[in-house]
mmCIF file of the N, C-alpha and C atoms, coordinates in Angstrom:
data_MODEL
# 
_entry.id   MODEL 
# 
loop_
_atom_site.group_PDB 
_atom_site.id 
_atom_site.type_symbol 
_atom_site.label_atom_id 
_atom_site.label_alt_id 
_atom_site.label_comp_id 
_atom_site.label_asym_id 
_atom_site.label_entity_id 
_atom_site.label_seq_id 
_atom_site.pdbx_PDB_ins_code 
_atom_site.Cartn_x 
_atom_site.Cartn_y 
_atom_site.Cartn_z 
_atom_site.occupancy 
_atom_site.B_iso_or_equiv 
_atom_site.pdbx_formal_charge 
_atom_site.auth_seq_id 
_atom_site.auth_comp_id 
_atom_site.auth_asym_id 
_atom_site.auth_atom_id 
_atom_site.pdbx_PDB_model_num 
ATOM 1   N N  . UNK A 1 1  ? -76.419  62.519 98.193 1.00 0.00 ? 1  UNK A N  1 
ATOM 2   C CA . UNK A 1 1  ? -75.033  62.113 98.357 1.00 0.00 ? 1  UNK A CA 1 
ATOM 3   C C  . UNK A 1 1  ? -74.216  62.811 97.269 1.00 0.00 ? 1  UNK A C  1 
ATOM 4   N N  . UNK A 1 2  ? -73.183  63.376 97.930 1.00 0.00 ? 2  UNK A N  1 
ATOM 5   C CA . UNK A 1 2  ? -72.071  63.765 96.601 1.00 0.00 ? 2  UNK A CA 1 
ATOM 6   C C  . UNK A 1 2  ? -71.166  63.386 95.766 1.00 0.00 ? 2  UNK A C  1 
ATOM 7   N N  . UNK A 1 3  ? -71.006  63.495 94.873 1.00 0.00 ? 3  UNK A N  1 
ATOM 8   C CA . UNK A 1 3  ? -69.812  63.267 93.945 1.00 0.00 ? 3  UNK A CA 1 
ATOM 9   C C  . UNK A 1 3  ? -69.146  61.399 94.678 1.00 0.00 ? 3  UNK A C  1 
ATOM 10  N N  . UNK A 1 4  ? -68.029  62.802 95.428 1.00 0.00 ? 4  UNK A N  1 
ATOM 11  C CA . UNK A 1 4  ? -66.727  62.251 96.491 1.00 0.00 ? 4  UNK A CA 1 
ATOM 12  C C  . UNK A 1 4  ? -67.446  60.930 97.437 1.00 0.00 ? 4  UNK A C  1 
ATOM 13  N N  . UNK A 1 5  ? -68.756  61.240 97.692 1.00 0.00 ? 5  UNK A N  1 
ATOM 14  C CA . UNK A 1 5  ? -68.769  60.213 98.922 1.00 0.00 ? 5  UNK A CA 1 
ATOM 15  C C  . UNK A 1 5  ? -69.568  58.707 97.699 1.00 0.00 ? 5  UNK A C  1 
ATOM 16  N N  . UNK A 1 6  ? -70.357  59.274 97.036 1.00 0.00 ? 6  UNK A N  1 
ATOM 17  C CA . UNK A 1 6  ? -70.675  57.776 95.901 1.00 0.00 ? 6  UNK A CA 1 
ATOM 18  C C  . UNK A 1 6  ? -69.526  57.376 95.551 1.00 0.00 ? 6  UNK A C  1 
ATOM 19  N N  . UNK A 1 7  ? -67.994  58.033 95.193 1.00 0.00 ? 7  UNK A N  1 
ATOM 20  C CA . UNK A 1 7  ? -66.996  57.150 94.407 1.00 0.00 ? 7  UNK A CA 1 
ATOM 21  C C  . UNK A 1 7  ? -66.564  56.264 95.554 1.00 0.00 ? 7  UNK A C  1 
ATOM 22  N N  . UNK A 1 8  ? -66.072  56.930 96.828 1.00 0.00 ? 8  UNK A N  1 
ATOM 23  C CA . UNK A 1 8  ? -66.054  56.164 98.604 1.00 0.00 ? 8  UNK A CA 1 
ATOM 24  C C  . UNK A 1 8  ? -67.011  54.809 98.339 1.00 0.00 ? 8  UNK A C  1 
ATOM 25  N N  . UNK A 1 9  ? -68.112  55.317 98.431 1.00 0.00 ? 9  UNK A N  1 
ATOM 26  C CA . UNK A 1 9  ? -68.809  54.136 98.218 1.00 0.00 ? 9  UNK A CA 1 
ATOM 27  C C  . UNK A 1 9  ? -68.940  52.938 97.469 1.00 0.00 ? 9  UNK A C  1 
ATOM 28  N N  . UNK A 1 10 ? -68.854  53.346 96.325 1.00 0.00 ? 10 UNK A N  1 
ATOM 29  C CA . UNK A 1 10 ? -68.959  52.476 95.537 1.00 0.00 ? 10 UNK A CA 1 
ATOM 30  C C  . UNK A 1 10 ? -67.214  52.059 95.154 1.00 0.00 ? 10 UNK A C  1 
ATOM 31  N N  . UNK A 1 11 ? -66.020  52.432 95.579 1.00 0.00 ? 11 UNK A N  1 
ATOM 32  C CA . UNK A 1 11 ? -65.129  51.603 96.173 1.00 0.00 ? 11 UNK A CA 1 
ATOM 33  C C  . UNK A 1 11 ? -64.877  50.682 97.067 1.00 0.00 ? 11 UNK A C  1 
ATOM 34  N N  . UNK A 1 12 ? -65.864  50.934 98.022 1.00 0.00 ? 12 UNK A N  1 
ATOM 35  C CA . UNK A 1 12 ? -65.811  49.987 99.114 1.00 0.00 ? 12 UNK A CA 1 
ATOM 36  C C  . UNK A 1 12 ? -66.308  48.947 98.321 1.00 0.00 ? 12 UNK A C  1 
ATOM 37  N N  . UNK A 1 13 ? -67.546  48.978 97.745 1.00 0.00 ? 13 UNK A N  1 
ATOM 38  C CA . UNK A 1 13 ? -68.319  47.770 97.535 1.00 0.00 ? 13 UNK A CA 1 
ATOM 39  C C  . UNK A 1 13 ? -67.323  47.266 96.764 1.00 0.00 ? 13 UNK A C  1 
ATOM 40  N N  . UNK A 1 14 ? -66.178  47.599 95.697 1.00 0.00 ? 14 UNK A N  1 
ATOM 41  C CA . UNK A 1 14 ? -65.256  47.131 94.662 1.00 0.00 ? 14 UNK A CA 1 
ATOM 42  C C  . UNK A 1 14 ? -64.305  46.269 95.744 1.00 0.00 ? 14 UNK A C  1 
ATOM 43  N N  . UNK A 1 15 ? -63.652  46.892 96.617 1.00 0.00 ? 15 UNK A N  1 
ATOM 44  C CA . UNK A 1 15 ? -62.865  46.403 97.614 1.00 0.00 ? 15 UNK A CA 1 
ATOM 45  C C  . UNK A 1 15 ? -63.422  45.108 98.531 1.00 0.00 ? 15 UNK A C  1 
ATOM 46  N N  . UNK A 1 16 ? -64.940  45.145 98.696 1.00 0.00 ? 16 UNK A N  1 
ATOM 47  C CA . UNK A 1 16 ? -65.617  43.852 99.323 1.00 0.00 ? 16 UNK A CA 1 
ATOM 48  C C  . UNK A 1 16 ? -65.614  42.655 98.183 1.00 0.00 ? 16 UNK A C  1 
ATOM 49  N N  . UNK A 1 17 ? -66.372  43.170 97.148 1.00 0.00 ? 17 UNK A N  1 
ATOM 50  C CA . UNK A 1 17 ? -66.272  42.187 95.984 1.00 0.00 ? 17 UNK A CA 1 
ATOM 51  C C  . UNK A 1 17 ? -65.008  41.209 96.006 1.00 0.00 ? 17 UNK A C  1 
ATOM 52  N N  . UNK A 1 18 ? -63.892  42.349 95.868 1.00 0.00 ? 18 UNK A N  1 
ATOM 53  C CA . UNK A 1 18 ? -62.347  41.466 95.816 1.00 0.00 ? 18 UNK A CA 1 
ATOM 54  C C  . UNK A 1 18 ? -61.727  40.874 97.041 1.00 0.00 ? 18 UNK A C  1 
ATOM 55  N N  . UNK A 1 19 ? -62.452  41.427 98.276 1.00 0.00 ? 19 UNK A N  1 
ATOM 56  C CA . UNK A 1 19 ? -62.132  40.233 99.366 1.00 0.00 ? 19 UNK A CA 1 
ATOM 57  C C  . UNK A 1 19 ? -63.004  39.274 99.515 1.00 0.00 ? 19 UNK A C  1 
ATOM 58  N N  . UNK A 1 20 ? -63.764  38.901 98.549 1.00 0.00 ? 20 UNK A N  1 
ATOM 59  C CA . UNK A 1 20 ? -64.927  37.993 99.135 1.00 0.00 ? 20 UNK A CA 1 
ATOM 60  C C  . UNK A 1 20 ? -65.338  37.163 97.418 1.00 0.00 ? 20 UNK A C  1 
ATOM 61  N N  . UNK A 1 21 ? -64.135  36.473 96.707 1.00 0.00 ? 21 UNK A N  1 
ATOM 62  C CA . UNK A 1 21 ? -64.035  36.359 95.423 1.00 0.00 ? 21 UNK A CA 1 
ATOM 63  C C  . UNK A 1 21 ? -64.788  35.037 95.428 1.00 0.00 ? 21 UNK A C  1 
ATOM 64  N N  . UNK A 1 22 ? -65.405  34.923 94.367 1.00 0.00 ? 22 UNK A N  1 
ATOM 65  C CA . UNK A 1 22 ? -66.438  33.668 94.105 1.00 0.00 ? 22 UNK A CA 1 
ATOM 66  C C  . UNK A 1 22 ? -66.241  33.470 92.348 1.00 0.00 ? 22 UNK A C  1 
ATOM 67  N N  . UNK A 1 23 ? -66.374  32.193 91.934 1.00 0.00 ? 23 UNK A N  1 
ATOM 68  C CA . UNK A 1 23 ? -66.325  32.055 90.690 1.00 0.00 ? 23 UNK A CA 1 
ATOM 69  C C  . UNK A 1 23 ? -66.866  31.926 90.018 1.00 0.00 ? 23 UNK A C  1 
ATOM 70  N N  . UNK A 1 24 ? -66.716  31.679 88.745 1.00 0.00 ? 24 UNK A N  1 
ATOM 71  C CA . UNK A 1 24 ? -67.792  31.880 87.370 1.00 0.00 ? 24 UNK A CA 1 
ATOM 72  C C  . UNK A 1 24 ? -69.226  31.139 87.598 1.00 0.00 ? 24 UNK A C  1 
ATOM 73  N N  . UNK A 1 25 ? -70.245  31.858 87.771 1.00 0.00 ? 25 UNK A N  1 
ATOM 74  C CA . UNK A 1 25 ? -71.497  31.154 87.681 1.00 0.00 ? 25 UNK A CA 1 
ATOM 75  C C  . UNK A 1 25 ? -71.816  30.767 89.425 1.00 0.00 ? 25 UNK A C  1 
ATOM 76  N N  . UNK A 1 26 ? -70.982  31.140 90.327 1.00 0.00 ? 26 UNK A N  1 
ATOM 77  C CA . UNK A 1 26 ? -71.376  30.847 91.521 1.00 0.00 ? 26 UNK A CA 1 
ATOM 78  C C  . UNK A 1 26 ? -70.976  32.102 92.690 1.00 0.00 ? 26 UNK A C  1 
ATOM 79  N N  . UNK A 1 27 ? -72.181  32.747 91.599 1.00 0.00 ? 27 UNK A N  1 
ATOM 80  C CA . UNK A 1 27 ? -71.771  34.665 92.260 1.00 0.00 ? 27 UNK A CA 1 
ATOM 81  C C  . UNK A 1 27 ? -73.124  35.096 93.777 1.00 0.00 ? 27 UNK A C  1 
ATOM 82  N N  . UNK A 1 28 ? -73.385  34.069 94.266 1.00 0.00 ? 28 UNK A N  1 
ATOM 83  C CA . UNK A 1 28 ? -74.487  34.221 95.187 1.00 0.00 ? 28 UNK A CA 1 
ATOM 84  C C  . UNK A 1 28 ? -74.565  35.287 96.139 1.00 0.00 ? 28 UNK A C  1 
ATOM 85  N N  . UNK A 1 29 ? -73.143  35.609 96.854 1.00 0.00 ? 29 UNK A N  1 
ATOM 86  C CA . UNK A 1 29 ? -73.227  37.084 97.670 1.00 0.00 ? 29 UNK A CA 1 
ATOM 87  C C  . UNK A 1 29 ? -72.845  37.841 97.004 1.00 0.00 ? 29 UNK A C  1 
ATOM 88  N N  . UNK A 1 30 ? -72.391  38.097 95.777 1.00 0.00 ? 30 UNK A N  1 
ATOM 89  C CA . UNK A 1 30 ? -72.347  39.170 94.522 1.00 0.00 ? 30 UNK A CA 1 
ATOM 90  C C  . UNK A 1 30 ? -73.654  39.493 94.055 1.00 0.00 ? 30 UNK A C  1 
ATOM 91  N N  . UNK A 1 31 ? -74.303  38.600 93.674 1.00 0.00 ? 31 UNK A N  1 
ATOM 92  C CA . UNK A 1 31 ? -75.644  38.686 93.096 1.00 0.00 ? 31 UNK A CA 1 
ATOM 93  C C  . UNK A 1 31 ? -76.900  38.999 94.195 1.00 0.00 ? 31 UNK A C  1 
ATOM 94  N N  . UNK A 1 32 ? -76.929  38.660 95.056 1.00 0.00 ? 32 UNK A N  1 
ATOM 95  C CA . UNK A 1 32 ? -77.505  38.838 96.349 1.00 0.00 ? 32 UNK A CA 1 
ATOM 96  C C  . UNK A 1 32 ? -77.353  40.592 96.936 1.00 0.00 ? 32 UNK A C  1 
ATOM 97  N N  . UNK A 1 33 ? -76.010  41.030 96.863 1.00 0.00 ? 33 UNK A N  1 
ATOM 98  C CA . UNK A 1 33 ? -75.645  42.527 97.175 1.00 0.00 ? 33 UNK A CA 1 
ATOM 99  C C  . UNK A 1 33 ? -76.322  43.089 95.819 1.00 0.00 ? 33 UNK A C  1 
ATOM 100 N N  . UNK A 1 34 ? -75.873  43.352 95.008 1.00 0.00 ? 34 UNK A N  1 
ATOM 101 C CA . UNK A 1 34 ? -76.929  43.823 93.409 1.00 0.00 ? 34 UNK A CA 1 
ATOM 102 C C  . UNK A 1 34 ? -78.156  43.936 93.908 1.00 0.00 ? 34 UNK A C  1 
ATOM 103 N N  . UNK A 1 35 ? -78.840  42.828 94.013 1.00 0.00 ? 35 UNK A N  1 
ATOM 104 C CA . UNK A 1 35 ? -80.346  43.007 94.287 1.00 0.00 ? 35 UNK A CA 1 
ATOM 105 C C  . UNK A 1 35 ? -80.519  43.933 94.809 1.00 0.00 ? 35 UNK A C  1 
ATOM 106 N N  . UNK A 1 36 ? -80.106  43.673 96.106 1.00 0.00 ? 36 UNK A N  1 
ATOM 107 C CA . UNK A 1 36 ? -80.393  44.696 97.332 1.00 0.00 ? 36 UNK A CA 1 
ATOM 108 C C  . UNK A 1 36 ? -79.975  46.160 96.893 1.00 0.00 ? 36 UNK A C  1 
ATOM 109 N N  . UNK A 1 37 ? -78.886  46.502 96.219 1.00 0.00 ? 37 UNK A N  1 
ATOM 110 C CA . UNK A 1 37 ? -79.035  47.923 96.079 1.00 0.00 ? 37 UNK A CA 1 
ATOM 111 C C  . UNK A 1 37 ? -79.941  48.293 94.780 1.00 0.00 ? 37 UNK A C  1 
ATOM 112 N N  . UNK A 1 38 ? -80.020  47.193 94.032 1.00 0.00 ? 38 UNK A N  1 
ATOM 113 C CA . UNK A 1 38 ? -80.773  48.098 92.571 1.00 0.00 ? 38 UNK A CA 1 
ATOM 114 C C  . UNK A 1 38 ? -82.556  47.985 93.886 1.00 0.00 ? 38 UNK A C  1 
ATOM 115 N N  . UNK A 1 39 ? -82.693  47.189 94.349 1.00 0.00 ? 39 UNK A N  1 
ATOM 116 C CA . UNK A 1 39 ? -84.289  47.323 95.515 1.00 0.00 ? 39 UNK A CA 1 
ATOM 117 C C  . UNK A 1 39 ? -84.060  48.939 95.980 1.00 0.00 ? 39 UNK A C  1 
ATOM 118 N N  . UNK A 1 40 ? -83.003  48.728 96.969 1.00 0.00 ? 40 UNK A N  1 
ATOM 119 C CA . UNK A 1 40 ? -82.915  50.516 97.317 1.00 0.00 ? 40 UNK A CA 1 
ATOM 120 C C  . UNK A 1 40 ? -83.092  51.789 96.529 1.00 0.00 ? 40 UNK A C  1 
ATOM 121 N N  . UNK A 1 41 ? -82.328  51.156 94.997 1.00 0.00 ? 41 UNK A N  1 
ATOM 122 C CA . UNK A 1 41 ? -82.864  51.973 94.104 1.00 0.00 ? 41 UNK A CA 1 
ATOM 123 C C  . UNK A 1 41 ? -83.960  52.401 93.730 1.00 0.00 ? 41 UNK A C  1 
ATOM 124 N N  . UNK A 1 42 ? -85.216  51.740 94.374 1.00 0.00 ? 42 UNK A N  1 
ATOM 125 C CA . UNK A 1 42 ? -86.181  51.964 93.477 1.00 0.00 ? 42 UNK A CA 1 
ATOM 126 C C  . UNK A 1 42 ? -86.931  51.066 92.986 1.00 0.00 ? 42 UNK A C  1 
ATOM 127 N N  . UNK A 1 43 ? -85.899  49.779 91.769 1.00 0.00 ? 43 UNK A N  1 
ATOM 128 C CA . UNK A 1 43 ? -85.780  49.130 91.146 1.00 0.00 ? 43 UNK A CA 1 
ATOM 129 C C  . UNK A 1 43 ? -86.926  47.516 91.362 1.00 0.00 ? 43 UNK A C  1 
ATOM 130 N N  . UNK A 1 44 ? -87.524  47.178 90.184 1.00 0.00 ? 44 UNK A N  1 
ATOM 131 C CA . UNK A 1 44 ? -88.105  45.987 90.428 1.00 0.00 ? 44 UNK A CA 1 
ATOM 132 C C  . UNK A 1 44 ? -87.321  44.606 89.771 1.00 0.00 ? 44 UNK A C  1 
ATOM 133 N N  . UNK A 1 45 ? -86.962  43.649 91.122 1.00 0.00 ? 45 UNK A N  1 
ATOM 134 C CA . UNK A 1 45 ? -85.658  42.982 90.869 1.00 0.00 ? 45 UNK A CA 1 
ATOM 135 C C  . UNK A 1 45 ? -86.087  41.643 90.792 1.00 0.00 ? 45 UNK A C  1 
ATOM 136 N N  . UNK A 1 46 ? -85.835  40.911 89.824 1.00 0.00 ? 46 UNK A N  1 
ATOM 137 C CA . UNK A 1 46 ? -85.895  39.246 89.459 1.00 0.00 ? 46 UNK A CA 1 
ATOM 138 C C  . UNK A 1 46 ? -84.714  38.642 89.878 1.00 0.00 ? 46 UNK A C  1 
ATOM 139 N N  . UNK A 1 47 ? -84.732  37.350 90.186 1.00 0.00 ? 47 UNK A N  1 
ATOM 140 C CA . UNK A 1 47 ? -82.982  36.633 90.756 1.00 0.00 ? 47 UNK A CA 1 
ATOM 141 C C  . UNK A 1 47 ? -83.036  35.766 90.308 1.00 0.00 ? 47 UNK A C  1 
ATOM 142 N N  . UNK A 1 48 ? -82.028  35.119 90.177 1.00 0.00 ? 48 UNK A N  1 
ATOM 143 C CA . UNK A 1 48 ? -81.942  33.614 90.018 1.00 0.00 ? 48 UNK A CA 1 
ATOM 144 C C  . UNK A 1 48 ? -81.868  33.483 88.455 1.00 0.00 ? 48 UNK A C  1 
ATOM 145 N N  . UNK A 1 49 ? -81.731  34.380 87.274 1.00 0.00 ? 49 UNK A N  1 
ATOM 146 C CA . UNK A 1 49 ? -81.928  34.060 86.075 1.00 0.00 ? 49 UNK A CA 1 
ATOM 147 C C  . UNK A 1 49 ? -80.674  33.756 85.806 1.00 0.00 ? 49 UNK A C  1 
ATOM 148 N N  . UNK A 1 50 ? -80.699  32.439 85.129 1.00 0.00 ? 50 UNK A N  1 
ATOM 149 C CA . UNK A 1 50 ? -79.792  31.557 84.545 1.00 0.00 ? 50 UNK A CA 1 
ATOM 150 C C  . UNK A 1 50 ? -78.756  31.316 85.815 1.00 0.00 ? 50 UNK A C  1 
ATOM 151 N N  . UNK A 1 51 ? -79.237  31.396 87.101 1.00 0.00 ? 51 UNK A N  1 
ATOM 152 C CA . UNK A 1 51 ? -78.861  30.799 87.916 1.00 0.00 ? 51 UNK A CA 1 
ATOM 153 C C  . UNK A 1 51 ? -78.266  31.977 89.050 1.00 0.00 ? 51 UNK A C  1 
ATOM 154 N N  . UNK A 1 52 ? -77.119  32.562 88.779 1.00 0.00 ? 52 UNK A N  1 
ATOM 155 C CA . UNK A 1 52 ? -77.192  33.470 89.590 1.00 0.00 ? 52 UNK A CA 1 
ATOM 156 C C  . UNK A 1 52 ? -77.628  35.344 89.060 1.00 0.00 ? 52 UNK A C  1 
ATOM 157 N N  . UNK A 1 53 ? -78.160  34.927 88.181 1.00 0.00 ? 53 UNK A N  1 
ATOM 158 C CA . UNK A 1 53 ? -78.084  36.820 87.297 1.00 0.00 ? 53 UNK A CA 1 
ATOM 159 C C  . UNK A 1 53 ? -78.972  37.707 88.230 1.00 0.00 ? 53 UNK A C  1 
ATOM 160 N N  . UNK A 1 54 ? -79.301  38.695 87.771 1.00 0.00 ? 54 UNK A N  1 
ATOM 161 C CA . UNK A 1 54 ? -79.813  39.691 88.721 1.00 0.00 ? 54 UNK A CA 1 
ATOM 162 C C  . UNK A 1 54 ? -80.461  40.543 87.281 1.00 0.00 ? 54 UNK A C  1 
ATOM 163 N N  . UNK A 1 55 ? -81.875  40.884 86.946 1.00 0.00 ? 55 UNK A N  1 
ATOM 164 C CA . UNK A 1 55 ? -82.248  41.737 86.602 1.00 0.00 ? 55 UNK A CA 1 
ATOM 165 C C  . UNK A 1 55 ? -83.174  42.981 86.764 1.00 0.00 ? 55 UNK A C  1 
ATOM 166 N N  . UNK A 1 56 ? -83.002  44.290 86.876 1.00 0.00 ? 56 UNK A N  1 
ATOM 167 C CA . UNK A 1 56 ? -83.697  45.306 87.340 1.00 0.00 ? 56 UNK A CA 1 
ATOM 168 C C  . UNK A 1 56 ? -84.362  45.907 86.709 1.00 0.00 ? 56 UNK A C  1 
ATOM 169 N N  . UNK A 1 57 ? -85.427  46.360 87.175 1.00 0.00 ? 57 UNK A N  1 
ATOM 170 C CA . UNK A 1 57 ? -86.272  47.303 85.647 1.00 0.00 ? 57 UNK A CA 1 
ATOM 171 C C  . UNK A 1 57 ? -86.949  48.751 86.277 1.00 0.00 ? 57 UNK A C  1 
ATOM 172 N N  . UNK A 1 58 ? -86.542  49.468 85.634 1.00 0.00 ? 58 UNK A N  1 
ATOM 173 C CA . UNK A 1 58 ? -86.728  50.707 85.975 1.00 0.00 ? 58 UNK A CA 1 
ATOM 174 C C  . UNK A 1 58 ? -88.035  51.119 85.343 1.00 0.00 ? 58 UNK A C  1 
ATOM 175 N N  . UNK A 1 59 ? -89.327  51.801 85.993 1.00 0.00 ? 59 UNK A N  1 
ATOM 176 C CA . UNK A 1 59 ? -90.530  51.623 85.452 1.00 0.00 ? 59 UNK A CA 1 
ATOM 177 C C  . UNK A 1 59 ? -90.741  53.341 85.743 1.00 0.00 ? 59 UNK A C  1 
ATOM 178 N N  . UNK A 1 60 ? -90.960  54.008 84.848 1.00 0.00 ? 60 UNK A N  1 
ATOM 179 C CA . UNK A 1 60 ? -91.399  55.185 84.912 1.00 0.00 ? 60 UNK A CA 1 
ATOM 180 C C  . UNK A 1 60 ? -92.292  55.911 83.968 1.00 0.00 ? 60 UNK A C  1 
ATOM 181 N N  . UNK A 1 61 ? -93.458  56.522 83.983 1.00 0.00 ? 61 UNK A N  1 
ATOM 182 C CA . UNK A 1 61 ? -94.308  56.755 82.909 1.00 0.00 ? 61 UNK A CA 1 
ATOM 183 C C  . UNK A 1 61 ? -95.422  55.452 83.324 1.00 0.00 ? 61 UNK A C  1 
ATOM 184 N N  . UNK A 1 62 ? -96.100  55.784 81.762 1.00 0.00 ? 62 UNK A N  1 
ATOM 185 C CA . UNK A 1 62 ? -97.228  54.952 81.348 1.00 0.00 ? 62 UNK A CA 1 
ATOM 186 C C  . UNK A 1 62 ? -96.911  54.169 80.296 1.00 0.00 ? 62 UNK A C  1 
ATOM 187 N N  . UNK A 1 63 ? -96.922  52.795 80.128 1.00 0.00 ? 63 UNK A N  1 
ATOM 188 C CA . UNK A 1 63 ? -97.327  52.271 78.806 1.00 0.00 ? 63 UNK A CA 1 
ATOM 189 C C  . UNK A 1 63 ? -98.660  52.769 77.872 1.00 0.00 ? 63 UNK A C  1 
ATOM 190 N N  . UNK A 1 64 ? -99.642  53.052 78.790 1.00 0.00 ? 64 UNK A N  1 
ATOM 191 C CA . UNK A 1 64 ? -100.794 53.336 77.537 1.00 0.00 ? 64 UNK A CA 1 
ATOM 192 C C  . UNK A 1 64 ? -100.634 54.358 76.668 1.00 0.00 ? 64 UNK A C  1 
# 
C-alpha cells in the first residue's frame, strides 16, 4: 500500500472513531477495531487490560 492510500485509510478509521464516540473507559468498539488491526498486523494481542486497553507485542528474533 502507498503513502496516499494508508493516510485515506487511516482517515477513515479517524472519521469512524468520531462518528461512533464512546467515553472514558468504555472504548469497546474502539478497542475491539485496534485489536483487529494490530492481529492483521502480525501482532500478538491481549484485551481487556484494565478493562478496555488493548496490548500488542511485536515478536521478532530470538530471546536466547
Amino acid at each position: 500500500m502507498d503513502r496516499q492510500a494508508l493516510e485515506r485509510e487511516m482517515t477513515a478509521w479517524r472519521h469512524d472513531f468520531h462518528a461512533h464516540l464512546e467515553f472514558g473507559f468504555e472504548e469497546r468498539r474502539t478497542s475491539a477495531f485496534v485489536a483487529a488491526k494490530l492481529r492483521e498486523f502480525g501482532l500478538e494481542v491481549a484485551e481487556g487490560i484494565g478493562g478496555t486497553g488493548v496490548v500488542g507485542t511485536l515478536r521478532r528474533g530470538s530471546s536466547n
